[in-house]
C-alpha positions in Angstrom: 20.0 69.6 -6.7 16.3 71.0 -7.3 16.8 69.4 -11.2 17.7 66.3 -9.8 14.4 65.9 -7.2 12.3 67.8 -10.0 13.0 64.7 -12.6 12.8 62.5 -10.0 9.3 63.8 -9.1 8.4 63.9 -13.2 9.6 60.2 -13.6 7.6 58.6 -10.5 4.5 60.6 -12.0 4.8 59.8 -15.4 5.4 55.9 -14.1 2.1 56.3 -12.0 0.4 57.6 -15.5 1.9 55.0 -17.4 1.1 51.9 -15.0 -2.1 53.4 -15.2 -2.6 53.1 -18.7 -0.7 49.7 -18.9 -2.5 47.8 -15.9 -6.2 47.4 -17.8 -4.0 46.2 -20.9 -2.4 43.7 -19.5 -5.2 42.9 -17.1 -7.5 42.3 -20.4 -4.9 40.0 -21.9 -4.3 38.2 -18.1 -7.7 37.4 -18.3 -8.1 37.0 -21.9 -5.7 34.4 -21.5 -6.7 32.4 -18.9 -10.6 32.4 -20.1 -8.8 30.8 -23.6 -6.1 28.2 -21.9 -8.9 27.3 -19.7 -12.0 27.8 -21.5 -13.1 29.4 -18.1 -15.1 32.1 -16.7 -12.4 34.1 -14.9 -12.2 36.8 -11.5 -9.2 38.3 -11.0 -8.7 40.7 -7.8 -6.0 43.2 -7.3 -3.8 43.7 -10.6 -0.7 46.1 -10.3 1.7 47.4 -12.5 5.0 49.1 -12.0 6.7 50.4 -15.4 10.1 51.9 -13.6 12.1 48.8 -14.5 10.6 47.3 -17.1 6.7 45.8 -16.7 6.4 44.3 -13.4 2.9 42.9 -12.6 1.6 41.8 -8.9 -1.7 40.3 -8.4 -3.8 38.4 -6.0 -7.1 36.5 -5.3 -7.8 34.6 -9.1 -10.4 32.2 -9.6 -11.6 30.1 -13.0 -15.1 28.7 -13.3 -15.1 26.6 -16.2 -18.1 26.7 -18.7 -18.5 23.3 -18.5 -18.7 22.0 -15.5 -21.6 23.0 -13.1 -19.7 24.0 -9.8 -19.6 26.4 -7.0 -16.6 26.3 -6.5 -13.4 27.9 -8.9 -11.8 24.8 -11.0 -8.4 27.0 -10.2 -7.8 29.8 -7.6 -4.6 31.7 -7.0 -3.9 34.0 -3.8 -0.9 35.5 -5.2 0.9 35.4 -8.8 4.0 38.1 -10.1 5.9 38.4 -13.2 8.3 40.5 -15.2 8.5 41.2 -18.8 10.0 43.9 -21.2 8.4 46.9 -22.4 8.8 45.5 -26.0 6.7 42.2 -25.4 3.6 44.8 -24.5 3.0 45.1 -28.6 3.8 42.0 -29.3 0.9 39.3 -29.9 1.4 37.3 -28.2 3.8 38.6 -25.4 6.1 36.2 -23.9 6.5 35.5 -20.2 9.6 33.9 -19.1 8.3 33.2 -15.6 5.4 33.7 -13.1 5.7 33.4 -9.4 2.7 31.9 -7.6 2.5 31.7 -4.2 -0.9 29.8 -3.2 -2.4 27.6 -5.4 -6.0 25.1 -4.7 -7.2 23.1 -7.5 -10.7 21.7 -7.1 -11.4 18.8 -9.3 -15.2 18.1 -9.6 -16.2 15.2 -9.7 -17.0 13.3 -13.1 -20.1 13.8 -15.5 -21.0 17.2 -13.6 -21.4 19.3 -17.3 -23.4 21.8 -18.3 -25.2 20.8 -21.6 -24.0 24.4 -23.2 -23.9 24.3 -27.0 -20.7 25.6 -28.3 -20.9 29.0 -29.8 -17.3 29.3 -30.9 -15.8 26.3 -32.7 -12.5 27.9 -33.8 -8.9 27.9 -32.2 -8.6 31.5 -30.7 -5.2 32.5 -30.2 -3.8 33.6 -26.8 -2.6 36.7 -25.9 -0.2 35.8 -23.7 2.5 33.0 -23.8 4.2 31.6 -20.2 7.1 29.7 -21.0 7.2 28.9 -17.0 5.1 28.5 -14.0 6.9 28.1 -10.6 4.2 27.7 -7.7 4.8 27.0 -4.4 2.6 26.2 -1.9 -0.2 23.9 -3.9 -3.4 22.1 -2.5 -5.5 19.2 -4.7 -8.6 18.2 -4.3 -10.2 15.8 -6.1 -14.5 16.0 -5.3 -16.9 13.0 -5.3 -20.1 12.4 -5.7 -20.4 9.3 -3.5 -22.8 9.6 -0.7 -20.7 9.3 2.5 -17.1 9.7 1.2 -14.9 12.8 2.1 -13.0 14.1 -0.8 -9.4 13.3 -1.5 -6.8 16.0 -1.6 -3.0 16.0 -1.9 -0.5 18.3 -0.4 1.9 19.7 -3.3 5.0 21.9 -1.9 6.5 22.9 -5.0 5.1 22.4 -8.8 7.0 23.6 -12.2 5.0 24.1 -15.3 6.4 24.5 -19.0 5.4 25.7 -22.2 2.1 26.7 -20.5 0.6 28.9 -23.1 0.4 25.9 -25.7 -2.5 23.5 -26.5 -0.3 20.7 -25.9 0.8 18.7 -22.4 2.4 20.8 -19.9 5.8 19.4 -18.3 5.8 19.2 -15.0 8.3 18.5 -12.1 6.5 18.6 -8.7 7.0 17.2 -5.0 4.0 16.0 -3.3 4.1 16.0 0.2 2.6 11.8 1.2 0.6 11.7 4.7 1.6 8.2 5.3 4.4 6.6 5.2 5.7 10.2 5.9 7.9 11.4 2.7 8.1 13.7 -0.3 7.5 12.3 -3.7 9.6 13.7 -6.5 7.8 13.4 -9.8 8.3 14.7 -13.5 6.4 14.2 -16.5 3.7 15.5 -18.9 0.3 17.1 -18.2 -2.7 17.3 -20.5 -3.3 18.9 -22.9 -6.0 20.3 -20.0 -9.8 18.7 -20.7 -12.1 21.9 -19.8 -15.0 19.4 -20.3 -13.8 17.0 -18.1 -11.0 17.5 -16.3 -10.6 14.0 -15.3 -10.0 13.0 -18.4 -6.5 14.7 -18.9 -4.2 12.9 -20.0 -1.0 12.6 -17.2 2.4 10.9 -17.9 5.5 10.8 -16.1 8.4 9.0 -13.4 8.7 9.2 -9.8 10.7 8.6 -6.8 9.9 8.2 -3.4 12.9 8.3 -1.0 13.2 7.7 2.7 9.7 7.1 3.6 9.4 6.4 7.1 6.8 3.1 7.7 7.1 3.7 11.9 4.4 6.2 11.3 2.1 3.6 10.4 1.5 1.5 13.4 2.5 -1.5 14.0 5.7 -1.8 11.1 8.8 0.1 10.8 11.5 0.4 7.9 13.0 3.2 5.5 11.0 2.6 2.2 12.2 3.6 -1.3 10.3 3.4 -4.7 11.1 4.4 -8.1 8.7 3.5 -10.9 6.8 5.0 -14.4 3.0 5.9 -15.0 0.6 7.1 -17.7 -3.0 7.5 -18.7 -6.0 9.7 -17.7 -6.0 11.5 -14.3 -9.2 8.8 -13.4 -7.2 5.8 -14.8 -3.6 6.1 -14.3 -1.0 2.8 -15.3 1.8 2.4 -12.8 4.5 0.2 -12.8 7.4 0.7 -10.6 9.3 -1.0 -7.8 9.8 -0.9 -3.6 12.7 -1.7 -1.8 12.6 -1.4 2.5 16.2 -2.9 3.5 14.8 -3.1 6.8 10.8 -4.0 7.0 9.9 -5.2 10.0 6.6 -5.9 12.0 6.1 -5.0 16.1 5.0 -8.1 17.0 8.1 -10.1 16.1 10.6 -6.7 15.7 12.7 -8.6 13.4 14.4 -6.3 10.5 14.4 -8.3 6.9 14.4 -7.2 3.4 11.5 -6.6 1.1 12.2 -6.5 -2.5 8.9 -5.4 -4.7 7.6 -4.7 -8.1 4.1 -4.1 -8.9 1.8 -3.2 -11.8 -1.0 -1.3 -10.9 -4.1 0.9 -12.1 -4.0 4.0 -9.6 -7.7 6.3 -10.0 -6.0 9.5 -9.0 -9.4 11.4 -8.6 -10.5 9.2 -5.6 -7.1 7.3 -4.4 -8.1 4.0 -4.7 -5.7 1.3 -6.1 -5.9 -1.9 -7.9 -3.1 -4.3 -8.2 -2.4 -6.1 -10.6 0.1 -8.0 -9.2 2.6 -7.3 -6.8 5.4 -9.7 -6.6 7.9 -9.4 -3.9 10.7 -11.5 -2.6 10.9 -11.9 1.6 14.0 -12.2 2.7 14.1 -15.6 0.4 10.6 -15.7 0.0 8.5 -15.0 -2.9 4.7 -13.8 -2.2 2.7 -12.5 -4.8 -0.2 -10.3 -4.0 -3.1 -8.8 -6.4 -6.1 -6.7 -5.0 -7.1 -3.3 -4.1 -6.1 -0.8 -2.1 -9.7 1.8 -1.6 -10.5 4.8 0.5 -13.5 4.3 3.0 -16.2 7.0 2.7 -14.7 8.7 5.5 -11.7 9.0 3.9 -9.7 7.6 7.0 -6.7 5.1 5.5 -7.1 2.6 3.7 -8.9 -1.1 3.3 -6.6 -3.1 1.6 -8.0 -6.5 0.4 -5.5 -8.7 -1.1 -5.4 -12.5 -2.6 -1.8 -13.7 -1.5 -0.5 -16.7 -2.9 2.8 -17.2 -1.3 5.5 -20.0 -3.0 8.8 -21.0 -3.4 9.5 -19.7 0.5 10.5 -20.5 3.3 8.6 -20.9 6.7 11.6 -19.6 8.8 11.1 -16.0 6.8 7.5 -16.1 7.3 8.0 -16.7 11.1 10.7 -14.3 11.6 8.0 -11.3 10.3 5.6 -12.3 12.8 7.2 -13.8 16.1 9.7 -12.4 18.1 11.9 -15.5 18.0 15.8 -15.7 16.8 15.7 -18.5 15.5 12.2 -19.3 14.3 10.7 -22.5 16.1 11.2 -24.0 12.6 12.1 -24.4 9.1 11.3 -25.9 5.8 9.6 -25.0 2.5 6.0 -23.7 2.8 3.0 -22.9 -0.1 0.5 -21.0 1.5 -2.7 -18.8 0.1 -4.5 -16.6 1.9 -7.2 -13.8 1.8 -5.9 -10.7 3.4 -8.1 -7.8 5.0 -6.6 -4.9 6.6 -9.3 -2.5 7.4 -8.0 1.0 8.1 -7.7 1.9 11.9 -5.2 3.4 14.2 -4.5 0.0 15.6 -1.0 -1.4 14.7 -1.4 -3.4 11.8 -0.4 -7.1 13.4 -4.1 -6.2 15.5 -6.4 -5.5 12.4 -4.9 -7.8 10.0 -7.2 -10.6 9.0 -6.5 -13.4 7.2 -7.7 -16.4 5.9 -6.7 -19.6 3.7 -4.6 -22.5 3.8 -1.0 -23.6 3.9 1.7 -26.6 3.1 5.1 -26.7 5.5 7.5 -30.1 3.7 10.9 -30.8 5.1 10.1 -29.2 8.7 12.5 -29.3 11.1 12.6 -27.4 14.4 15.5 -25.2 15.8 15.2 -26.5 19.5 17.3 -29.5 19.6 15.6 -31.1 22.4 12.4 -30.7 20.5 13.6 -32.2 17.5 15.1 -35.1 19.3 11.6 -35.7 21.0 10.3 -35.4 17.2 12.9 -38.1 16.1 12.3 -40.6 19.0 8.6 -40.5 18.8 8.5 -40.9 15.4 11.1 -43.9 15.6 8.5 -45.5 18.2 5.4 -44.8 16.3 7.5 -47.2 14.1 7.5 -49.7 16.4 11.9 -49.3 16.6 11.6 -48.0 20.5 15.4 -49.9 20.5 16.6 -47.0 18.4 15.0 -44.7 19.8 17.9 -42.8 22.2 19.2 -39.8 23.1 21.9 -40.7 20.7 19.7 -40.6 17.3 20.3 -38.1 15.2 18.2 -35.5 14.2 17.2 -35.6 11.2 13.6 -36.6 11.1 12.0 -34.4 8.6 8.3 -33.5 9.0 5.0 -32.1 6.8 2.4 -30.1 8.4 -0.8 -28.6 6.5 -3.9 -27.1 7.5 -6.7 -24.1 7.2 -5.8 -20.9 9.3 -7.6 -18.1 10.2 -6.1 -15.0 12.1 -8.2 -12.5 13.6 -7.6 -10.0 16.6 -3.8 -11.4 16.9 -4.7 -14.9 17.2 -4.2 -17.6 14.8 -6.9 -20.4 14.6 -5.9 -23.5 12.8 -8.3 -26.2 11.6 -7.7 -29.7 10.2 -4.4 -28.9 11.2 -2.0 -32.2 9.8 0.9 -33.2 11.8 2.8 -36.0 9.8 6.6 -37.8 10.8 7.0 -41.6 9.7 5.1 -43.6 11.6 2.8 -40.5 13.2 -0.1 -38.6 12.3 -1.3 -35.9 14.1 -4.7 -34.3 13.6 -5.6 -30.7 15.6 -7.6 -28.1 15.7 -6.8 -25.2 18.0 -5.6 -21.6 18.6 -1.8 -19.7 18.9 -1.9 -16.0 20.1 1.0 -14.3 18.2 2.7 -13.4 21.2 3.0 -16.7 22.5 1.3 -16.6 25.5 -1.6 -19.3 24.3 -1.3 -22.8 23.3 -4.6 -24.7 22.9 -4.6 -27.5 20.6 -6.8 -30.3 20.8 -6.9 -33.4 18.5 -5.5 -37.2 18.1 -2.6 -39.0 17.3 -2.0 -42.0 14.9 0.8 -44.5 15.5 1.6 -47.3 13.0 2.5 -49.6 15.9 0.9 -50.9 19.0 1.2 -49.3 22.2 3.4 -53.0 23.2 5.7 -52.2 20.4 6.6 -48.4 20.8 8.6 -49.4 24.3 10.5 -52.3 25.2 10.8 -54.8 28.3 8.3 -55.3 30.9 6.1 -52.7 29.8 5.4 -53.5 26.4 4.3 -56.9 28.0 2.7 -54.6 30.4 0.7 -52.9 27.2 -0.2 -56.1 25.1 -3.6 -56.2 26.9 -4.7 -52.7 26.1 -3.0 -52.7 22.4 -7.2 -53.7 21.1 -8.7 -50.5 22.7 -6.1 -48.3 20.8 -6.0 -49.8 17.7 -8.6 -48.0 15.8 -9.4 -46.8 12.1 -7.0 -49.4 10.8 -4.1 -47.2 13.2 -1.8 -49.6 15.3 -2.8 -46.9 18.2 -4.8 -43.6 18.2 -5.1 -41.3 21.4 -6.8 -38.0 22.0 -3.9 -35.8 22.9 -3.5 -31.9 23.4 -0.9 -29.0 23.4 -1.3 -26.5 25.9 0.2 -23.8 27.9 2.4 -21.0 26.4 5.5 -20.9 23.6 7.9 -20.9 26.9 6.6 -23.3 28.1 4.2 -25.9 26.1 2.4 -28.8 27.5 2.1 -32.2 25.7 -0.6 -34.6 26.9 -3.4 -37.1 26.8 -6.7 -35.5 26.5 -9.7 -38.3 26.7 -12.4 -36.0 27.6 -12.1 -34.3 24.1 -14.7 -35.1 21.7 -13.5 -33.1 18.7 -10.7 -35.6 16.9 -14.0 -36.1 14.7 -14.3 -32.9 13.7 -9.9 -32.4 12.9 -10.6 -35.2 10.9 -13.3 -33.7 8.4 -11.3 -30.3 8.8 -8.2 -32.5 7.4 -10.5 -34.2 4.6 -12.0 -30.7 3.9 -8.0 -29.1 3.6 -7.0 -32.2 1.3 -9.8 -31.3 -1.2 -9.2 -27.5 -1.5 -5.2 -28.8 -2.2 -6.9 -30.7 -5.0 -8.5 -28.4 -6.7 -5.9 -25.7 -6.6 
C-alpha cells in the first residue's frame, strides 16, 4: 500500500519536474512558430504542460503584431488554444500536431497601405518548428478596419472555422460557417486560404464554394420568403469574383403579400474588407418575368445596411407579375407584355422596404387587357365609339379590345407619380399625368382625351343631332373630339369624369413627346 502511494507521489513529482523542463521548450517553438508562419511579433500568456499522458499543452491570451503593418492592435489574438502530441514528436524538427483546439478567436484586419517601411534583414525561408496538420476554432470574430473618415468597420461573426495543412507556406483549406446578420442564416463555406500576405493581408489570395440555406427575408422589413444560394468565388480578400445563384420559392413584398418565385444568378465583385458589392449583372426570372439588374450594393459610413443602387432593365415580362409583387390584388387589374427601365435606390433604413424604395425611369405595357369584366367592356365600348360605331357598341361586344399604355414613373414614399402617361385603344388617346398610392387609396389623374370621331358620331338618335352644333369646339389638334377628363377617387372605387378647369393636358402632352424620345434612343 505505502509502495503504491510512494510511486504515485514519485511519478506526479517527476511529471511536475518534467512539465517544467518541457513547457519553455515548447513555448520557444509555440512562438517560434507563429513569429515564422506569421512573420509577426508574438505575446503568448499562460503556457502549461502536463507530461502524465503524453505532452498535453494548455494556453491562453495570444496575440501577433505583424512587422509590417503599423497597428495597435494584434493582427491575431487567441483567448484559449490546447493540443496533444507524443513524447516522440518533442525531438523531432519539426514536430507534428494533429490538432489544436481554439476556443476564442478575433482577427483584426487593418486597413490597406498601413506598412512600416522596415527593410528586410532576413531574406531566406526559415523553417518552422512546429507543423499543425489542423486547426478547429470555435467561436471566431472578423473585423475588417478602414480608414475612411466616418465609416464604422465591418466585422463578421464566424461560429466554427477548420484550418488544414497550417504549418505550410501554401493556402490553408478551410471549411467555416459564418453566422449572416440579415437575412438571418448560417453560410456554409469551404475553400482555400492564402498563402497568408504578412505585408498586406488584404491581398491574400481566398478561393472557395458556398451555400446559404434557409435564410429567412421576414427579418428584413417589408419582404418575406425562405432564400437559398449556392455559388463559387475567388481572388484577393479586397477583390473577390462571385458567381452563384438564388432561389426564394416564395418572395413576396408587404404591400401586396403575394407569394411568387424568384429564380437568380448573378456575377459579382464582392470587396470582402469593407462589404460593399458590385454587380455585374444579375438576371433573374419573376414568376415569368425576366429583370436584369447591375449596380452596387455599399455600406454607409455608419455601417447601418445597405444602399443598393441598381439600373433595372426589365423585358420579356409580364405586367400581371410585376403587379402581383406590389398590389395586394388577385387578379392584378391587368395584363399584357411590359419593357420597363428603371433606376432603383434603396437607401438603408428600418423602414419596410416598399417605403424607402425609389425609383425612377420609363415603361411600355402592349396587349393590355384588364381582369374586371365590366371595366374591359367599358374599355371595348368606348373605344368602339371613339370610332364613330356607337351601333356596335353594346353590352353584347366582346371583350377583346387590346390596349398600349406608356409613360415616365417615378415612385417615392409609396406613391407612384406618372408623367406623359399614354393611354391608347383604337379610335382613343389618352394623355395623363397624375399620382397612385400603392395601397390604393389615391387616384388623381388629370389629362385629355382624343377621339377619332365627333361627339355626333360616338352616339346615335336624337342626341347625336343634339351634338352636331358643339362637334367644332371639340374638334381640336386635327382630333374628331378632345376633352379634359380625370380619374379620381380610390382603386375601390375610381371616378371617371370631365375636368374643364384643368390646365395641364399641355404639359401630358410634352411629357408624352419627352417619353417618345427617350424610347428612341434606347
Amino acid at each position: 500500500m505505502y509502495a503504491v502511494v510512494l510511486l504515485v507521489v514519485v511519478l506526479i513529482v517527476a511529471s511536475i519536474v518534467v512539465s517544467r523542463r518541457v513547457e519553455p521548450i515548447l513555448r520557444a517553438r509555440v512562438i517560434d512558430t507563429l513569429s515564422t508562419r506569421f512573420k509577426s511579433r508574438v505575446e503568448l500568456g499562460e503556457f502549461h504542460v502536463q507530461v502524465l499522458d503524453g505532452l498535453e499543452v494548455k494556453a491562453s491570451d495570444v496575440k501577433l503584431y505583424p512587422i509590417a503593418i503599423e497597428s495597435d492592435k494584434p493582427l491575431f489574438a487567441i483567448r484559449h488554444f490546447a493540443f496533444h502530441t507524443s513524447w516522440s514528436e518533442l525531438v523531432r524538427t519539426p514536430m507534428h500536431i494533429q490538432s489544436v483546439a481554439v476556443d476564442g478567436l478575433d482577427i483584426n484586419l487593418p486597413p490597406k497601405d498601413e506598412r512600416k517601411n522596415i527593410p528586410r534583414l532576413d531574406n531566406g525561408k526559415r523553417k518552422l518548428s512546429i507543423y499543425v496538420h489542423e486547426i478547429d476554432i470555435d467561436n471566431a470574430h472578423l473585423v475588417l478596419g478602414t480608414n475612411k473618415p466616418g465609416k464604422i468597420p465591418l466585422d463578421f461573426d464566424i461560429s466554427h472555422l477548420v484550418l488544414n495543412s497550417v504549418g505550410e507556406d501554401e493556402g490553408m483549406k478551410f471549411q467555416a460557417t459564418l453566422v449572416n446578420p440579415k437575412p438571418v442564416g448560417d453560410i456554409a463555406t469551404t475553400g482555400t486560404f492564402g498563402p497568408f500576405n504578412s505585408e498586406s493581408p488584404r491581398d491574400s489570395n481566398v478561393s472557395g464554394s458556398y451555400e446559404f440555406s434557409n435564410a429567412d427575408l421576414s427579418t428584413i422589413k417589408g419582404i418575406g420568403g425562405i432564400l437559398s444560394s449556392k455559388g463559387q468565388y475567388s481572388g484577393e480578400l479586397n477583390r473577390i469574383v462571385v458567381d452563384g445563384y438564388t432561389d426564394t420559392p416564395d418572395f413576396q413584398v408587404s404591400t401586396s403579400g403575394q407569394k411568387l418565385p424568384l429564380h437568380t444568378k448573378f456575377h459579382a465583385i464582392v470587396d470582402g474588407t469593407s462589404g460593399d458589392t458590385y454587380l455585374q449583372p444579375v438576371d433573374a426570372m419573376l414568376l415569368h418575368s425576366h429583370i436584369l439588374a447591375s449596380g452596387s450594393v455599399v455600406r454607409p459610413a455608419d455601417g447601418k445596411g445597405h444602399h443598393i443602387l441598381l439600373d433595372v432593365l426589365v423585358d420579356k415580362a409580364r405586367i400581371e407579375d410585376l403587379l402581383k409583387v406590389a398590389i395586394r390584388t388577385d387578379p392584378p387589374v391587368m395584363t399584357g407584355a411590359v419593357r420597363m427601365k428603371t433606376k432603383l435606390d434603396l437607401p438603408p433604413s428600418e423602414l419596410p422596404v416598399a417605403q424607402r424604395l425609389r425609383l425612377a425611369g420609363t415603361f411600355d405595357v402592349t396587349g393590355a387587357h384588364f381582369t374586371r369584366e365590366e371595366v374591359q367592356k367599358k374599355i371595348d365600348s368606348l373605344s368602339l365609339r371613339s370610332q364613330g360605331k356607337p351601333e356596335e357598341a353594346t353590352d353584347d361586344i366582346p371583350d377583346n379590345v387590346q390596349s398600349r399604355m406608356m409613360g415616365n414613373f417615378t415612385l417615392l414614399n409609396s406613391k407612384l407619380t406618372l408623367t406623359g402617361l399614354k393611354y391608347t385603344v383604337p379610335g382613343l388617346i389618352v394623355q395623363m399625368d397624375g399620382v397612385y398610392s400603392l395601397d390604393g387609396n389615391e387616384f388623381d389623374f388629370h389629362g385629355k382625351a382624343r377621339m377619332d370621331a365627333k361627339l355626333s358620331q360616338m352616339t346615335t338618335g336624337w342626341k347625336s343631332l343634339l351634338l352636331k352644333p358643339v362637334d367644332p369646339l371639340f374638334a381640336k389638334n386635327g382630333a374628331g373630339t378632345e376633352v379634359p377628363i380625370k380619374v379620381t377617387g380610390t382603386r375601390s372605387e375610381p371616378k371617371f369624369g370631365l375636368d374643364f378647369g384643368y390646365k395641364g393636358a399641355s404639359g401630358a402632352a410634352k411629357n408624352e413627346e419627352s417619353h417618345d424620345s427617350k424610347q428612341n434612343r434606347n
